[in-house]
ROVEX-360263 format. One line per field, with one value per residue (C-alpha): residue number from 1; residue in three letters; x, y, z. Coordinates in nm, 4 decimals. Layout:
// residues N
vofi	c(NUM | ...)
nuro	c(ala | ...)
X	c(X | ...)
Y	c(Y | ...)
Z	c(Z | ...)
//
This chain:
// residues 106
vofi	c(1 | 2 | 3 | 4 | 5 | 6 | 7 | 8 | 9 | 10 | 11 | 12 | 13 | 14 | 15 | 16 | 17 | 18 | 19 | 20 | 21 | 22 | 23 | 24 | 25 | 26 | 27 | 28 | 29 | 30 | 31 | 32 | 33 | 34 | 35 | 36 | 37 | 38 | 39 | 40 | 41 | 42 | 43 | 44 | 45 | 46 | 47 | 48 | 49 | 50 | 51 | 52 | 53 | 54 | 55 | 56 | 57 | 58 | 59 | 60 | 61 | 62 | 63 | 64 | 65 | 66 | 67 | 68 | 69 | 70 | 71 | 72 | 73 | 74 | 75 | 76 | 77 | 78 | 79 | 80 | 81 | 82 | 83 | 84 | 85 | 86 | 87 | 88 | 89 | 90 | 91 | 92 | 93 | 94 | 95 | 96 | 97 | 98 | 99 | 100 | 101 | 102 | 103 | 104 | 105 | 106)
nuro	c(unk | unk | unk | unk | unk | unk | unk | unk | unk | unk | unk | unk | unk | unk | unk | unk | unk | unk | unk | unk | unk | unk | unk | unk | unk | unk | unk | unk | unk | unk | unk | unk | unk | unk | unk | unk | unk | unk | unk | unk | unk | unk | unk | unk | unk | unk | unk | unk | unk | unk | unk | unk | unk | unk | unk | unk | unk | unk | unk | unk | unk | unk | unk | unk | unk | unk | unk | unk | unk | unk | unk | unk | unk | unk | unk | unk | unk | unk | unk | unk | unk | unk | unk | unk | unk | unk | unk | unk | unk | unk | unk | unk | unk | unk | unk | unk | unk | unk | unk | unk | unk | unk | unk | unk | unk | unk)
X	c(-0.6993 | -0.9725 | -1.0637 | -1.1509 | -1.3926 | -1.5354 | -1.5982 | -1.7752 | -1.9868 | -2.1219 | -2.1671 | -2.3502 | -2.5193 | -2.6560 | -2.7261 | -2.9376 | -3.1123 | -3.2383 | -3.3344 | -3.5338 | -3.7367 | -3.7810 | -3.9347 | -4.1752 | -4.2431 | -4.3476 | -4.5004 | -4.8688 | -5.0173 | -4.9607 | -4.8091 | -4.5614 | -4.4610 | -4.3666 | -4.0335 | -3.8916 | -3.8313 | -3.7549 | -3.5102 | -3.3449 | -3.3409 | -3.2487 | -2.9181 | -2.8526 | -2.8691 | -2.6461 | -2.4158 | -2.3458 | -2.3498 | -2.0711 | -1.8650 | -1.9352 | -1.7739 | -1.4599 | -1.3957 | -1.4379 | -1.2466 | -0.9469 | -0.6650 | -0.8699 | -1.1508 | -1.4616 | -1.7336 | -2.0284 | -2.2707 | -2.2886 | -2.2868 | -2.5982 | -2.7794 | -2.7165 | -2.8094 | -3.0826 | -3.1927 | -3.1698 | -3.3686 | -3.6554 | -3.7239 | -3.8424 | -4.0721 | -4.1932 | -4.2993 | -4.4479 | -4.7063 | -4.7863 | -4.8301 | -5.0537 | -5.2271 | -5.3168 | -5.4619 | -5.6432 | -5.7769 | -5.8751 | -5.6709 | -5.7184 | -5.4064 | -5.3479 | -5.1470 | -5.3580 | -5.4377 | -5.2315 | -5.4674 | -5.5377 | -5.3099 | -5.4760 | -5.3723 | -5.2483)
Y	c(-8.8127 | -8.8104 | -9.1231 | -8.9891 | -8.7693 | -8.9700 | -9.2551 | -8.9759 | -8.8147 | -9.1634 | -9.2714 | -8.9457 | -8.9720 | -9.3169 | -9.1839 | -8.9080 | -9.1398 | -9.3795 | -9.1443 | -8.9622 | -9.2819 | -9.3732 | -9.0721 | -9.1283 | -9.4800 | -9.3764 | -9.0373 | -9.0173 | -8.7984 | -8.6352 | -8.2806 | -8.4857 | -8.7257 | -8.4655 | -8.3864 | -8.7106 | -8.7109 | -8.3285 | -8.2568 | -8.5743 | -8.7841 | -8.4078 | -8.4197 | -8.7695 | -8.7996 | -8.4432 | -8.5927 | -8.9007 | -8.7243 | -8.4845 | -8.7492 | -8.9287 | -8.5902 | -8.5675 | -8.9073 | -8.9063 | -8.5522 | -8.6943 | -8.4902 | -8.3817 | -8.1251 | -8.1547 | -8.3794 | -8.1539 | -8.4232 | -8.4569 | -8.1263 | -8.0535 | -8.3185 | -8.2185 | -7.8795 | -7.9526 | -8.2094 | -7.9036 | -7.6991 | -7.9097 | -8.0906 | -7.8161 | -7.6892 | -8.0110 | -8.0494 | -7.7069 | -7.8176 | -8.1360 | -7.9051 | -7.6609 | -7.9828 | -8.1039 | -7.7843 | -7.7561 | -8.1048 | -8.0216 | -8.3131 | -8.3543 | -8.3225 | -8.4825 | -8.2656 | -8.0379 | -7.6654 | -7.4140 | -7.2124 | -6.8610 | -6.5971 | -6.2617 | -5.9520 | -5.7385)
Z	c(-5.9331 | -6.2113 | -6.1630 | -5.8048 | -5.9151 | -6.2029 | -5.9840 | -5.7033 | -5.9928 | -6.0766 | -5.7171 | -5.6740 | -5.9819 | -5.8884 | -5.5598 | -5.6470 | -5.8837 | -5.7011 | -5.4447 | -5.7131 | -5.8089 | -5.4085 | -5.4081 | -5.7016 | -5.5526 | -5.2172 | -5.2249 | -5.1951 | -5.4262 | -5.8061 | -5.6610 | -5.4493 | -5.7099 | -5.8905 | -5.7092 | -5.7665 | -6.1426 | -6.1330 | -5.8706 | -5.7986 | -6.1096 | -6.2920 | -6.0534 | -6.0865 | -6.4500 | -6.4554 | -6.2727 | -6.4874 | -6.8127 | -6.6456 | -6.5619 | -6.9081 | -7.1323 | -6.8693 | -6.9523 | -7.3011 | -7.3509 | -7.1612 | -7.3599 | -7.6483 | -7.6785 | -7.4722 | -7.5510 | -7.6214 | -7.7282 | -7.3574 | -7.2533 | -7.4732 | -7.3302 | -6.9827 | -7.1020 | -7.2573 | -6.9351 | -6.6581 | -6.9044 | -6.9647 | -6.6913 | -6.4753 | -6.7636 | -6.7975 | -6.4639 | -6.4058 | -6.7465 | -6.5768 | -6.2180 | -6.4256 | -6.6381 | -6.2730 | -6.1467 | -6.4647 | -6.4105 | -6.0405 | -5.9155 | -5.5582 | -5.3295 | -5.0140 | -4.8396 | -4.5493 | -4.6333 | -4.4093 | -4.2042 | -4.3611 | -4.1525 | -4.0248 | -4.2130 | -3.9576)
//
């Protein structure tokens, strides 16, 4: 049964990977690049590194090199990507994506 879900956290993992970089191939712009690496890739790398410390803490105490990194992956990442969001603004970097119409305040 572990191998089960081993072998489903890597398929996911792999999955949500190379979803991740499809998206960071084929978006248009900077601001929608962005949510490749970030969400995807973040889950997809988790996911891996999960199923990495079950299998290596089979019977014995669990793996925390591992756990760290995952840790310290689902921290960073989205900090990292709201400093390049903020770098961008800074920058003015155009975006391609239309401006909603302003709503009337009632």
């Amino acid at each position: 049964m572990l191998e089960y879900l081993l072998a489903f956290l890597i398929i996911a993992g792999g999955a949500f990977t190379f979803i991740g970089s499809l998206g960071l191939a084929r978006l248009r712009d900077f601001y929608s690049r962005l949510h490749g690496p970030t969400k995807a890739t973040t889950l997809g790398v988790g996911c891996v590194l999960i199923a990495s410390a079950v299998y290596f803490s089979r019977g014995e105490a669990a793996s925390f090199h591992e756990i760290l990194i995952t840790l310290f992956l689902f921290i960073t990442a989205p900090v990292s990507a709201h400093l390049m969001a903020k770098a961008a603004l800074h920058l003015k970097l155009a975006s391609l994506a239309e401006r909603p119409e302003p709503r009337e305040r009632d």
